[in-house]
PADO-505300 format. One line per 3 residues: number of its first residue (from 1); their letters; for each residue x, y, z of C-alpha. Coordinates in nm, 4 decimals. Each point is the difference from the previous one (the first is absolute). Layout:
<recs>
NUM = A = X,Y,Z | ...
</recs>
This chain:
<recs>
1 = XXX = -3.6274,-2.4711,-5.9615 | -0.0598,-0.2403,0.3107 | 0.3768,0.0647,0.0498
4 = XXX = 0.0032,0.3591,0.0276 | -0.3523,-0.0089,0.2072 | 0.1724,-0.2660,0.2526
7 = XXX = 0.2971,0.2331,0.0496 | -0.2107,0.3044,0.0360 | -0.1657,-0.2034,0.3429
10 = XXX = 0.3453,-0.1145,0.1089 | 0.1229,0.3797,-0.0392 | -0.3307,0.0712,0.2066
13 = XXX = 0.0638,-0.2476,0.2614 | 0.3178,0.1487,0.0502 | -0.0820,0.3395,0.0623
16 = XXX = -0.3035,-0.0939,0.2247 | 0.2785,-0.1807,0.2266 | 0.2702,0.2890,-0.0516
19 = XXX = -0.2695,0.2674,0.1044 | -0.1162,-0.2076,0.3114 | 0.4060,-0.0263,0.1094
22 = XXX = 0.0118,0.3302,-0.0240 | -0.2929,0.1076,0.1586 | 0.0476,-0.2662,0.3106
25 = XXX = 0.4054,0.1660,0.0035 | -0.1736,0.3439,0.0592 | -0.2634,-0.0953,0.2347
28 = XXX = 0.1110,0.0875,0.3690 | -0.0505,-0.3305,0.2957 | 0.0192,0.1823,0.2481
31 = XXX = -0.2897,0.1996,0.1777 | 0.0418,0.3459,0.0514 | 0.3718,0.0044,-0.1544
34 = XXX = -0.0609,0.3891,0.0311 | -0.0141,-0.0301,0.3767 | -0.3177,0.2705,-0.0518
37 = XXX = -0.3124,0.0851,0.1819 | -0.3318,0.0179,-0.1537 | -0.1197,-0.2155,-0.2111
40 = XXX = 0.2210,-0.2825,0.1409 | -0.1641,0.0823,0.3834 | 0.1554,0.1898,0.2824
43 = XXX = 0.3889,-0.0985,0.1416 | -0.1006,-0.2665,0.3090 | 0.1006,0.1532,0.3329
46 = XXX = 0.2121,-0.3177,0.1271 | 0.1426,0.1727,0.3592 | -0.1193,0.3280,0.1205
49 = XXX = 0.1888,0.2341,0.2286 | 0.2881,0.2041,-0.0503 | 0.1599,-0.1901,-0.2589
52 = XXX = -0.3017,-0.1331,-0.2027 | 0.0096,-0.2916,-0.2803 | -0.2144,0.0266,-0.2777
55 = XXX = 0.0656,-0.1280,-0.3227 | -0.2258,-0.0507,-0.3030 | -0.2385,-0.3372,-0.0380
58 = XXX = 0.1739,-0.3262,-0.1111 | 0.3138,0.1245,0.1191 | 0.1645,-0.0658,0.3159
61 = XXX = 0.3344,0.0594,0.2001 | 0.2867,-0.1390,0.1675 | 0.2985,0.1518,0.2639
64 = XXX = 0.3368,-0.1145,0.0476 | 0.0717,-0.0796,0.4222 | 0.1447,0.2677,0.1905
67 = XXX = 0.3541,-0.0178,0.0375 | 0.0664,0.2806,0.2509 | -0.1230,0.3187,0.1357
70 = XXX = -0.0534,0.1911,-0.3064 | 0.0382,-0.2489,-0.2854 | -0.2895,-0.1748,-0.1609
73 = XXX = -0.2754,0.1208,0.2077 | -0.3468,-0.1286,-0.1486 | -0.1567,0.1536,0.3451
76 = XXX = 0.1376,0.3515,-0.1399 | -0.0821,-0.0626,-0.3986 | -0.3315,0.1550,-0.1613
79 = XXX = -0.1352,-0.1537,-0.3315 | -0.2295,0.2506,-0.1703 | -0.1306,0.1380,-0.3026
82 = XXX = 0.2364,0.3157,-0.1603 | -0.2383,0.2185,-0.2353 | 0.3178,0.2435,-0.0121
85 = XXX = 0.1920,0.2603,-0.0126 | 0.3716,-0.1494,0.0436 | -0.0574,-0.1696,-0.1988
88 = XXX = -0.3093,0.0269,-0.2103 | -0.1369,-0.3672,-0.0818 | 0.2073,-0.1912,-0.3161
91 = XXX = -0.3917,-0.0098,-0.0917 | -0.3403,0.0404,0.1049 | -0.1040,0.1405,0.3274
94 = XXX = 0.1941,-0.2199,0.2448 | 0.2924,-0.1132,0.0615 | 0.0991,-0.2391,0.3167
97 = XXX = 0.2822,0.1218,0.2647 | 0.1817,-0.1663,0.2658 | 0.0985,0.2174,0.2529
100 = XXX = 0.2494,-0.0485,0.2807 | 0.1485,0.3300,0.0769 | 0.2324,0.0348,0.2630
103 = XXX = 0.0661,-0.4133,-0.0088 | 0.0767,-0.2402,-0.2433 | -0.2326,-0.2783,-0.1700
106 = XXX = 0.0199,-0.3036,-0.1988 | -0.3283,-0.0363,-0.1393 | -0.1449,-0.1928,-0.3205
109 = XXX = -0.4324,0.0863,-0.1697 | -0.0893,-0.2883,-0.1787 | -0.2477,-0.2006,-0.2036
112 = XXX = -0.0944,-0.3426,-0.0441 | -0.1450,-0.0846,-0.2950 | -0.2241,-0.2905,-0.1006
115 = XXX = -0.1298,-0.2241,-0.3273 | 0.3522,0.0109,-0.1195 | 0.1257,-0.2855,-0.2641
118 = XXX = 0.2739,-0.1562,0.1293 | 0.3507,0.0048,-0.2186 | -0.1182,0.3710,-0.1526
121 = XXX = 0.2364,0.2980,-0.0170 | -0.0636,0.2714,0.1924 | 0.0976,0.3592,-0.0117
124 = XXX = 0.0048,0.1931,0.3212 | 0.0727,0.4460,-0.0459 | -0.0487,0.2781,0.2582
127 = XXX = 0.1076,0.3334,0.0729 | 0.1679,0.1360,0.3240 | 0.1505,0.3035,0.1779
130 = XXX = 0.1592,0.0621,0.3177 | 0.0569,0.2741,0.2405 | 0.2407,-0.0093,0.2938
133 = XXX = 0.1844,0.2670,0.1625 | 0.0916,0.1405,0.2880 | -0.1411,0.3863,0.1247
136 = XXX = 0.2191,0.2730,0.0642 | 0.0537,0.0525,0.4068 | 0.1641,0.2599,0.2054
139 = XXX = 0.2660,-0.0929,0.2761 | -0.2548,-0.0937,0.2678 | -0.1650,-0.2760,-0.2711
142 = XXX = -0.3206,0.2191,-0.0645 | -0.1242,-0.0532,-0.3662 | 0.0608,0.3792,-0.1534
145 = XXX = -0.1475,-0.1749,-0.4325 | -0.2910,-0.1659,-0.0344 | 0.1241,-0.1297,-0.3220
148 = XXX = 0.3413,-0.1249,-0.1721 | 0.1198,-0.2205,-0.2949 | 0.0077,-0.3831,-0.0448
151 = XXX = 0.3242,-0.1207,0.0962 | 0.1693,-0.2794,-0.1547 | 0.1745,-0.0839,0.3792
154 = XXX = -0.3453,-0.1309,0.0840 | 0.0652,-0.3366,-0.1890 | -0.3552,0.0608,-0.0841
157 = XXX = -0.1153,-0.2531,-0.2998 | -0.2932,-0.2131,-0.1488 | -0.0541,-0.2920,-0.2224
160 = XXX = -0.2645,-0.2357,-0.1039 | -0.0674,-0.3394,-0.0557 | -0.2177,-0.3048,-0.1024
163 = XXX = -0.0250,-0.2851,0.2320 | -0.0917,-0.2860,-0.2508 | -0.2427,-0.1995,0.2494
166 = XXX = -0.1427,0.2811,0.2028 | 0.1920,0.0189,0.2761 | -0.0642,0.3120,0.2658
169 = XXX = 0.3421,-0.0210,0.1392 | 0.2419,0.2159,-0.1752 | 0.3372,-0.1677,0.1411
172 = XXX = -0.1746,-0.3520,-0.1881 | 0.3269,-0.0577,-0.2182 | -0.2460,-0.1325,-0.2941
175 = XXX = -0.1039,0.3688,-0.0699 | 0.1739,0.1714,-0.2784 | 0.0927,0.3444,0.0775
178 = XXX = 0.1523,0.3090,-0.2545 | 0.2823,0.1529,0.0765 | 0.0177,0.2558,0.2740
181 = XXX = -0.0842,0.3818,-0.0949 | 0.0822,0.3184,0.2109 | -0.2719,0.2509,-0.1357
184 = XXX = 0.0321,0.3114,0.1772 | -0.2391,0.2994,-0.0732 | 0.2946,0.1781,-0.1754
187 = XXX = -0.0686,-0.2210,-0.2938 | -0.3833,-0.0777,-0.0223 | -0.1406,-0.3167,-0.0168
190 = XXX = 0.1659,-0.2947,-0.1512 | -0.0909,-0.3406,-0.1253 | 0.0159,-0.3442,0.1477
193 = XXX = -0.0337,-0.2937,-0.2206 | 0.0141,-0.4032,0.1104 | -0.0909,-0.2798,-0.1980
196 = XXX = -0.0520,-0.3728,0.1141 | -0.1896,-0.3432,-0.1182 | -0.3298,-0.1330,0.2211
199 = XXX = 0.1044,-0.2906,0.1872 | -0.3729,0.0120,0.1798 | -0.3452,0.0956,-0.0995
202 = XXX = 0.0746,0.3305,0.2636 | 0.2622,0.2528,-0.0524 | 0.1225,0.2821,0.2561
205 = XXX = 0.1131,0.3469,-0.1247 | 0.2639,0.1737,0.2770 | 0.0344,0.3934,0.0470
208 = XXX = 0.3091,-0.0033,0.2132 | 0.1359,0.2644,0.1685 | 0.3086,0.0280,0.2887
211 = XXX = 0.2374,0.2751,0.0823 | 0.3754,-0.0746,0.1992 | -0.0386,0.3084,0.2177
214 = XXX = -0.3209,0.1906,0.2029 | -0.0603,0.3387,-0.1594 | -0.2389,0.2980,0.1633
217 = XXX = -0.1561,-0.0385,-0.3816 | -0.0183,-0.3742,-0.0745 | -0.2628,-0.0317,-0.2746
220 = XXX = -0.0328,-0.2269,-0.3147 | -0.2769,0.0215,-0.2838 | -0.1866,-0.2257,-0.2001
223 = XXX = -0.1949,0.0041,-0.3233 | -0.0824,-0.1447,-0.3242 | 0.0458,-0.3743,0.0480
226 = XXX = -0.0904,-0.2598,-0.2772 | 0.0023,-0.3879,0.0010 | -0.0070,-0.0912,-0.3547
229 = XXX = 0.0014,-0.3174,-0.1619 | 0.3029,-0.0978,-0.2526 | 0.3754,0.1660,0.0611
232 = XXX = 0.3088,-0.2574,0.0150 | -0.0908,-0.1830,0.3354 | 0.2702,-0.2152,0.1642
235 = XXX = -0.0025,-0.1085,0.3740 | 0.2428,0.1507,0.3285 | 0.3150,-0.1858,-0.0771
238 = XXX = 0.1247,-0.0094,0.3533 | -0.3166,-0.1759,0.1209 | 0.1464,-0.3537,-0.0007
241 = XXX = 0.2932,0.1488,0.1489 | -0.0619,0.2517,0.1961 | 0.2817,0.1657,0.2261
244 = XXX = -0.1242,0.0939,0.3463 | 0.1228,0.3320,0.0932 | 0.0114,0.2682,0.2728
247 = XXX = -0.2827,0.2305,0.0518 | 0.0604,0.3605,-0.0742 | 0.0493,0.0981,0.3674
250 = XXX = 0.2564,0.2788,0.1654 | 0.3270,-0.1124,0.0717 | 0.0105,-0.0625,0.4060
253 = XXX = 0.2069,0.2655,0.1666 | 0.2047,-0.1001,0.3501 | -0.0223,0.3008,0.2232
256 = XXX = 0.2809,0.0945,0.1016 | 0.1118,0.1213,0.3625 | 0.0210,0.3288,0.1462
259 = XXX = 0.2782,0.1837,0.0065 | 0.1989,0.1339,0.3699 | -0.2076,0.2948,-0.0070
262 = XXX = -0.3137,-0.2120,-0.0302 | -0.0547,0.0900,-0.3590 | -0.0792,-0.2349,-0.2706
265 = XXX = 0.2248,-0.0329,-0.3399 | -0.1553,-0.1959,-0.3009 | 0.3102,-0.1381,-0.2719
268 = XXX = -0.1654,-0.0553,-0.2605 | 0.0096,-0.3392,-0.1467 | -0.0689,-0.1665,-0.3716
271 = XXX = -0.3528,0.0185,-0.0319 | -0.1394,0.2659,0.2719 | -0.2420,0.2520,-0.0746
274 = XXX = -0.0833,0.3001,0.2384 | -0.3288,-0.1551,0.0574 | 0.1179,-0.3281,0.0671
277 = XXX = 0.2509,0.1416,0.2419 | -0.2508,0.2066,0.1703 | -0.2464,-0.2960,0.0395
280 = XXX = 0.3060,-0.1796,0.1545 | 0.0680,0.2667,0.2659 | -0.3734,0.1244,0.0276
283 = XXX = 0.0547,0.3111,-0.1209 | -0.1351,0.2071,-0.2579 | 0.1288,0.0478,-0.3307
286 = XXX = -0.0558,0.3570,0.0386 | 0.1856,0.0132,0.3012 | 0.3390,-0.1677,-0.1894
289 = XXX = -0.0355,0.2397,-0.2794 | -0.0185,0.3061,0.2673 | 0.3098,-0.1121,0.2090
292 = XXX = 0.2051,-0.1095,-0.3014 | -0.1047,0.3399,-0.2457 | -0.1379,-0.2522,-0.3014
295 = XXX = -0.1672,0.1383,-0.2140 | -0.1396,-0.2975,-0.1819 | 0.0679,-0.3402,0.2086
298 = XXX = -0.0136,-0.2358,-0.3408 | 0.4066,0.0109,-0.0556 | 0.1916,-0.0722,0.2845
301 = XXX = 0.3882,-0.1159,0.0088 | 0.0797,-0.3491,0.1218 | 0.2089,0.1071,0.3073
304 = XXX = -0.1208,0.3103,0.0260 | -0.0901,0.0773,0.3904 | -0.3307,0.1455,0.0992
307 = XXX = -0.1205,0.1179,0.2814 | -0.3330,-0.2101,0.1695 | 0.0357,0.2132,0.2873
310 = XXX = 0.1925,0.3339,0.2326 | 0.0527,-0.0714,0.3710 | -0.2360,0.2258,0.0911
313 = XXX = -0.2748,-0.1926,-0.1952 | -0.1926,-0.2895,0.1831 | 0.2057,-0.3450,-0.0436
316 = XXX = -0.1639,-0.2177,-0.3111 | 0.0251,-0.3904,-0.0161 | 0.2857,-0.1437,-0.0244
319 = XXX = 0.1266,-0.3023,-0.1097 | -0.0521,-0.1668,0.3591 | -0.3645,0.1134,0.0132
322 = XXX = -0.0295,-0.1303,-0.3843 | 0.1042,-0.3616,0.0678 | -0.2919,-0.0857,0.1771
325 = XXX = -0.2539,0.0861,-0.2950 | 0.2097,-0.1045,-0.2799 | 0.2141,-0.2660,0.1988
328 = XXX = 0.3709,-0.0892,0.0817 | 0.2815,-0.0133,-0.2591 | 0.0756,-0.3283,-0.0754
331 = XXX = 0.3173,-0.1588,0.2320 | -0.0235,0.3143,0.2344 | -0.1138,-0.0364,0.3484
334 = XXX = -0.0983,0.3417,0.1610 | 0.2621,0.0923,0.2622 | -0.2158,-0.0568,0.3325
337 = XXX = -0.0193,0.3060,0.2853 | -0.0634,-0.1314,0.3207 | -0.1388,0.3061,0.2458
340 = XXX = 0.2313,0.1299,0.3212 | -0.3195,0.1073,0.1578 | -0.3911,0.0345,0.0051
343 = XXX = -0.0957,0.2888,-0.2623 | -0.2673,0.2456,0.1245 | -0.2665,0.1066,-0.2158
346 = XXX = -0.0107,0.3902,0.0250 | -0.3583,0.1331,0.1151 | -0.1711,0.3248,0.0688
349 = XXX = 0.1503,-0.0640,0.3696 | 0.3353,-0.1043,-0.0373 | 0.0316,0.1805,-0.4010
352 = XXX = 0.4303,-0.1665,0.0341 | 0.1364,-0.2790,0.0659 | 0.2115,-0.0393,0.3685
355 = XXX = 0.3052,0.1286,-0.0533 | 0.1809,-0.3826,0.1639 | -0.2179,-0.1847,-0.2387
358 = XXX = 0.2762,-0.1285,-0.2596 | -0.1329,0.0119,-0.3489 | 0.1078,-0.3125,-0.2494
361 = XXX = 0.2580,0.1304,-0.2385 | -0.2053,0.0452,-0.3590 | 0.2018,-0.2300,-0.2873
364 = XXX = 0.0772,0.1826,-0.3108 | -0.0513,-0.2357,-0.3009 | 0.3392,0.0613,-0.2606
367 = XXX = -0.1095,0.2003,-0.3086 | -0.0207,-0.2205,-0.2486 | 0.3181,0.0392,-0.2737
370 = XXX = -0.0813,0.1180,-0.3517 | 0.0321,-0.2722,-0.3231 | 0.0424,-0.0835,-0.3125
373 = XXX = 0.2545,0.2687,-0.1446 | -0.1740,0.2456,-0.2323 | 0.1129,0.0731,-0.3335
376 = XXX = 0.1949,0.3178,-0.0800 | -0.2451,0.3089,0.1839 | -0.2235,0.1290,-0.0202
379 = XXX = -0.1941,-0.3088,0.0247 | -0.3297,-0.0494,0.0583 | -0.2524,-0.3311,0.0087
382 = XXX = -0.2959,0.0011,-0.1804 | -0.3112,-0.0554,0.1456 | -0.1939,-0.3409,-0.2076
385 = XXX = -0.3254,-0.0018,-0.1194 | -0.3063,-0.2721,-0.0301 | 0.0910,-0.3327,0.0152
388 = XXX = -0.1265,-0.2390,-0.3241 | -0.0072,-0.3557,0.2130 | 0.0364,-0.1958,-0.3331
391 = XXX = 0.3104,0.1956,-0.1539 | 0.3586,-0.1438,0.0750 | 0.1544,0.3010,-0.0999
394 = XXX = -0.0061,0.3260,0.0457 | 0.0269,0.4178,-0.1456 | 0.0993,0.3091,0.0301
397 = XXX = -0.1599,0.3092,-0.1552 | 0.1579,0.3360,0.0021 | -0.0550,0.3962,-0.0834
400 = XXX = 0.2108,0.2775,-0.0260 | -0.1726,0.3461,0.0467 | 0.0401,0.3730,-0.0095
403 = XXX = 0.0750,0.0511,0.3859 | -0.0363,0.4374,-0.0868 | -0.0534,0.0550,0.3878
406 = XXX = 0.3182,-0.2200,0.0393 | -0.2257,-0.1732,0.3255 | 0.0642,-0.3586,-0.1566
409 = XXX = -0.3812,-0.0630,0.0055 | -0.2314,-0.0386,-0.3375 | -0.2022,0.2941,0.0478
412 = XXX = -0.3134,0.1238,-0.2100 | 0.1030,0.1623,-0.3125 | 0.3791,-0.1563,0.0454
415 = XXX = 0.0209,-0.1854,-0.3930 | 0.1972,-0.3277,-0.0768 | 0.3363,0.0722,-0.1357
418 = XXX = 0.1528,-0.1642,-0.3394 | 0.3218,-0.0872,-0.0625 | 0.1058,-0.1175,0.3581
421 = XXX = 0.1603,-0.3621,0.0272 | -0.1064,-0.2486,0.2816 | 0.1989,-0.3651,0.0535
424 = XXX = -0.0969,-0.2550,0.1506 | 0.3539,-0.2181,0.1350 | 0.0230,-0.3319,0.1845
427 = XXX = 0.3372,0.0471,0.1560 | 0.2230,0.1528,-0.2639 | -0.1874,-0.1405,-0.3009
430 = XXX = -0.2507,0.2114,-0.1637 | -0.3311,-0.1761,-0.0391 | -0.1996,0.2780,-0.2338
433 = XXX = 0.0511,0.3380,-0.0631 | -0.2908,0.2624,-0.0892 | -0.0322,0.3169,-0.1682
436 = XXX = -0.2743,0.2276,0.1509 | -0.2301,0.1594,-0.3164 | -0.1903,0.2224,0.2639
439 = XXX = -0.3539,-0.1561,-0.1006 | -0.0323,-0.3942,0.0537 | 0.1741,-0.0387,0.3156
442 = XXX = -0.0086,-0.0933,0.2929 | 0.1783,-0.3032,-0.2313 | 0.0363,-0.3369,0.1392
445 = XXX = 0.2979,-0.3017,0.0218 | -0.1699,-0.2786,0.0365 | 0.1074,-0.3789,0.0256
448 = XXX = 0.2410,0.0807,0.2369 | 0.1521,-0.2932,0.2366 | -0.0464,0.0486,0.3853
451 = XXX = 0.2719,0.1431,0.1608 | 0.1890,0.3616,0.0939 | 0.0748,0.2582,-0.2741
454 = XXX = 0.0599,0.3651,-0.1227 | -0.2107,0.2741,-0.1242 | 0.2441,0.2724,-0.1624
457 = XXX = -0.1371,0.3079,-0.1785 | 0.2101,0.2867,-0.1630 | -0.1605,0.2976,-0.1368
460 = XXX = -0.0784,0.1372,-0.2999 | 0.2281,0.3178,-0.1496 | -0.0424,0.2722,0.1847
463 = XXX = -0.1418,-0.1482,0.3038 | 0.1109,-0.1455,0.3545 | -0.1206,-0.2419,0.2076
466 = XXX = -0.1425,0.1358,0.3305 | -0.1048,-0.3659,0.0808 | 0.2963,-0.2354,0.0714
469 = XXX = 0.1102,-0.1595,-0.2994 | 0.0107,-0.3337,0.1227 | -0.2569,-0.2416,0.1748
472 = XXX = 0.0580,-0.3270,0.1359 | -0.2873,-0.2460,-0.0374 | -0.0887,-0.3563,0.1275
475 = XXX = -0.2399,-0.1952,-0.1938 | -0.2459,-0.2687,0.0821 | -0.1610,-0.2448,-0.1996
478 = XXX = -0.3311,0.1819,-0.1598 | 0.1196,0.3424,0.1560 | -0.0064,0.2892,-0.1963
481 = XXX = 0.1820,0.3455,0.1103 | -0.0853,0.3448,-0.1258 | 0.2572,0.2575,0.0506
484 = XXX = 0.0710,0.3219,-0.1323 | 0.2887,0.2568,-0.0550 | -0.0664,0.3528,-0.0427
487 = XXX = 0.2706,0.2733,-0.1712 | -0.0162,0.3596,-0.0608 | 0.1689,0.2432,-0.2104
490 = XXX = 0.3349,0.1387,0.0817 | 0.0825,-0.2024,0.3208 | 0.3461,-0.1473,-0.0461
493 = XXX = 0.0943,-0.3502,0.1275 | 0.2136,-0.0018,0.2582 | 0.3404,-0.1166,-0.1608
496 = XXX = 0.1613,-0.2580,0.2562 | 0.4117,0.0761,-0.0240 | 0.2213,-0.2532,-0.1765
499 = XXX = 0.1053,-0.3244,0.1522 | 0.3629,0.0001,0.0925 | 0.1954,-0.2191,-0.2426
502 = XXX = 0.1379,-0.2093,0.2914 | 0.3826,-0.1507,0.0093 | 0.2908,0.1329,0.0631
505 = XXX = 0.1088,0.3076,-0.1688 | 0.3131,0.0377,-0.1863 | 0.1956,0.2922,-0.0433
508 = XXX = 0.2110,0.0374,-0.3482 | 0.3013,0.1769,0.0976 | 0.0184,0.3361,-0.2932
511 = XXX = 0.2908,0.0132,-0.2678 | 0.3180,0.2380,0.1303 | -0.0310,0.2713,-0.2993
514 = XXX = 0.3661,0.1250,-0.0793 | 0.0842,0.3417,0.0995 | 0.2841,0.2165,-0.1301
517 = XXX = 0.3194,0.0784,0.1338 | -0.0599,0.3343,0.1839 | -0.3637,-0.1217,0.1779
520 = XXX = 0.2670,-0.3071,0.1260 | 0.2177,0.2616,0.1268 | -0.2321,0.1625,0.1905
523 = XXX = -0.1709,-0.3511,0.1053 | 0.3559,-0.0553,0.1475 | 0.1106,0.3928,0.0993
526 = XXX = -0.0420,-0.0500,0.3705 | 0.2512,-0.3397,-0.0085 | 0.2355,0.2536,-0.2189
529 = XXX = 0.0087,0.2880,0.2073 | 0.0795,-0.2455,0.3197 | 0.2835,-0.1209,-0.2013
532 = XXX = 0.1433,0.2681,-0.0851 | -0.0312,0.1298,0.4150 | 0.2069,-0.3619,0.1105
535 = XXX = 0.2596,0.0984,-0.2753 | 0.0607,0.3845,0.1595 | 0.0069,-0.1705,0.3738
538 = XXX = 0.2713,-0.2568,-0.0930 | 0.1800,0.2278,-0.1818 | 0.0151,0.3071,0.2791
541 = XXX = 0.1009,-0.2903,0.2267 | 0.3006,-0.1184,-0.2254 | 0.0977,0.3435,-0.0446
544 = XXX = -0.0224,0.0720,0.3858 | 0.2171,-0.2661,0.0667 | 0.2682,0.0453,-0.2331
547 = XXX = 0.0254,0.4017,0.1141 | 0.0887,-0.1548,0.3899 | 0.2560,-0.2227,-0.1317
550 = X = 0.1859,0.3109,-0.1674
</recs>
């Protein structure tokens, strides 16, 4: 009897300290993991003006530096509550946006939170979406939509993570991050889960967001996040040896020089954009696209020329007025031009110059040559994404979609196709192959070592590719490049004609086939007939001669 009373209490005991697991594994630690309004107090305005910050209590923000004109602009980013529609809140009444249309942002909400034991497992989850697109324009660049569909070009993509002793810097290489997502509207809101171990009593959850290219739409959503206790912890296991890598800036673009006819002709080289080019020139993208009839200025051809600007347009900076700002090339000394005579200044008064004043001859930088040899065409380099500072490798992660317009761009409406197949080679050796379903891409090769590869996509049955089929790709440490291929029904590849065998040819000399006696006569007939003529002239000659001698 005192037996089966004492294991009644220990059976008690046990599910007293099972129930208060479980109820401390449900119980949310951080405040106002709804990011709502209401009973949790207001959203705190933190910077008024036209791009506001507010953001709800206990949570706070960080921006990435600005690394150009248009990329990662926290002036130009607005942090504010989204009650919805597009899209309506995961739950509640609020959901938080970041919004930097028409630029780019890198830009991380977090949360520190206290009275955490150190050494416990932690379970980080949240749920994000992303739009970013660019609007419809006419030829002169005016906006003609006020709306348009996510597009996977944008490199657009969140994570989150747990920095174990409550850190506020997201590029701290002790924070543990999930992998990177790309959740664009077309597919709803998706799930974001991280788990790490405590090392101090304060813990840090990340909402991280970046994009690889500036989009007229450039917005990312946030909801639902949870900090639970328990999950299968761990630690970042880079942070003792952490790679340094580059920053996810533009590729620099050398102008190049104007042409006789004083216009200016970009080559394109590995790793231009049209926006970097036009922020090397000081032009406007819109401008490129107009001179050059592009459509869509996200897949240009390495080599391919375009057109900065006509003769008749005003001269843009060129690579001698670029020096000076972004400084010599190294082990080049600009060619000095010493004047003939004074310059005048033109003025209301004297609106020329006098005709005996010599001007100094101006000196026409060489265009720089194109390099690296591209891949069989069409080939095209993909743009990267964000940069994870504590990853030594990096991915790729690829779509193939319905193109039914045939434009080459991921339109609203345009559905992901099954059944295409997408490599991924290092040289001539394959380094994974994928199988589109239509549903869970875009899908991802990860672990992949630094260096240059190749994207190549065929289509499913029935369909062509109206993107090219190839794309070449360099890869950085922590880099991760999103790239798509669209195909549509009907279009036939273009078939390149066979290689010539090469050597030299032989010729086989044919069999004589036996004739018959009469088609050898007649073969022979003309050789008879003459023949037979030198037989009558000797013989009328002989006969002539003995007649005289009678």
């Amino acid at each position: 009897m005192f037996k089966t009373g004492l294991r009644i209490i220990v059976l008690a005991l046990l599910l007293s300290m099972f129930s208060s697991v479980q109820a401390q594994n449900t119980t949310n630690l951080l405040v106002n993991g709804g990011l709502e309004e209401g009973t949790f107090g207001p959203y705190l305005g933190r910077r008024s003006g036209d791009f506001p910050l507010y953001l709800p209590g206990s949570w706070n923000y960080w921006f990435a530096a600005a690394n150009g004109e248009r990329y990662n602009r926290a002036d130009k980013t607005t942090i504010q509550p989204h009650p919805g529609p597009s899209p309506s809140p995961k739950e509640g009444a609020r959901a938080l946006a970041v919004d930097c249309g028409f630029f780019s942002c890198t830009a991380a909400v977090y949360q520190q939170v206290n009275n955490i034991t150190v050494g416990a497992n932690l379970q980080a989850t949240a749920f994000s979406q992303v739009k970013a697109c660019n609007l419809a324009k006419n030829s002169q660049g005016q906006l003609i939509a006020d709306n348009c569909g996510s597009a996977i070009e944008s490199g657009s993509q969140t994570r989150i993570g747990i920095d174990p002793n409550g850190g506020t810097d997201p590029n701290d290489t002790d924070i543990v991050w999930s992998a990177y997502i790309a959740p664009h509207e077309q597919g709803g809101w998706q799930q974001q889960s991280v788990s790490a171990t405590a090392t101090g009593g304060t813990v840090t959850v990340f909402l991280y967001s970046t994009q690889a290219a500036f989009a007229d739409i450039n917005k990312t959503y946030w909801d639902q996040v949870t900090l639970l206790t328990g999950g299968s912890g761990g630690a970042n296991p880079a942070a003792a040896t952490a790679v340094p890598t580059a920053p996810p800036v533009v590729a620099f673009v050398v102008p190049q020089g104007a042409q006789t006819d004083g216009s200016i002709v970009h080559t394109v080289q590995t790793g231009d954009t049209i926006d970097s080019i036009a922020y090397a020139y000081g032009v406007s993208r819109t401008q490129i696209l107009t001179l050059n009839n592009l459509n869509d200025g996200r897949i240009i051809q390495i080599g391919q020329r375009l057109i900065i600007t006509t003769p008749e347009a005003p001269a843009a900076p060129t690579a001698d007025d670029s020096a000076g700002a972004s400084g010599d090339t190294a082990g080049e000394e600009p060619a000095a031009v010493e004047p003939t005579a004074e310059q005048v200044e033109p003025t209301a008064e004297n609106p020329s110059t006098d005709a005996t004043t010599e001007v100094p001859p101006t000196v026409e930088p060489t265009p720089a040559p194109p390099t690296n040899t591209p891949v069989p065409a069409p080939v095209v380099v993909g743009d990267a994404g964000g940069i994870d500072p504590a990853a030594t490798t990096a991915k790729v992660c690829v779509t193939l979609f319905d193109d039914a317009d045939q434009n080459r761009i991921q339109e609203q409406g345009e559905i992901l196709l099954a059944g295409g197949n997408i490599s991924i080679l290092q040289g001539a050796n394959p380094t994974g192959t994928y199988q589109t379903d239509g549903t869970s891409e875009p899908f991802c090769f990860e672990n992949l070592a630094a260096g240059d590869y190749t994207a190549s996509a065929a289509a499913p049955q029935g369909y062509g590719l109206t993107t090219p089929d190839q794309l070449r790709l360099r890869l950085n440490p922590g880099a991760t490049i999103n790239i798509t291929f669209g195909a549509a029904q009907g279009v036939q590849p273009v078939v390149p004609p066979p290689a010539d065998a090469g050597g030299v040819v032989e010729e086989v000399q044919q069999p004589e086939q036996s004739q018959s006696l009469g088609d050898q006569l007649m073969n022979i007939s003309g050789l008879l007939i003459f023949g037979l003529a030198a037989l009558v002239l000797v013989g009328g000659i002989g006969a002539a001669v003995l007649l005289r001698r009678r």
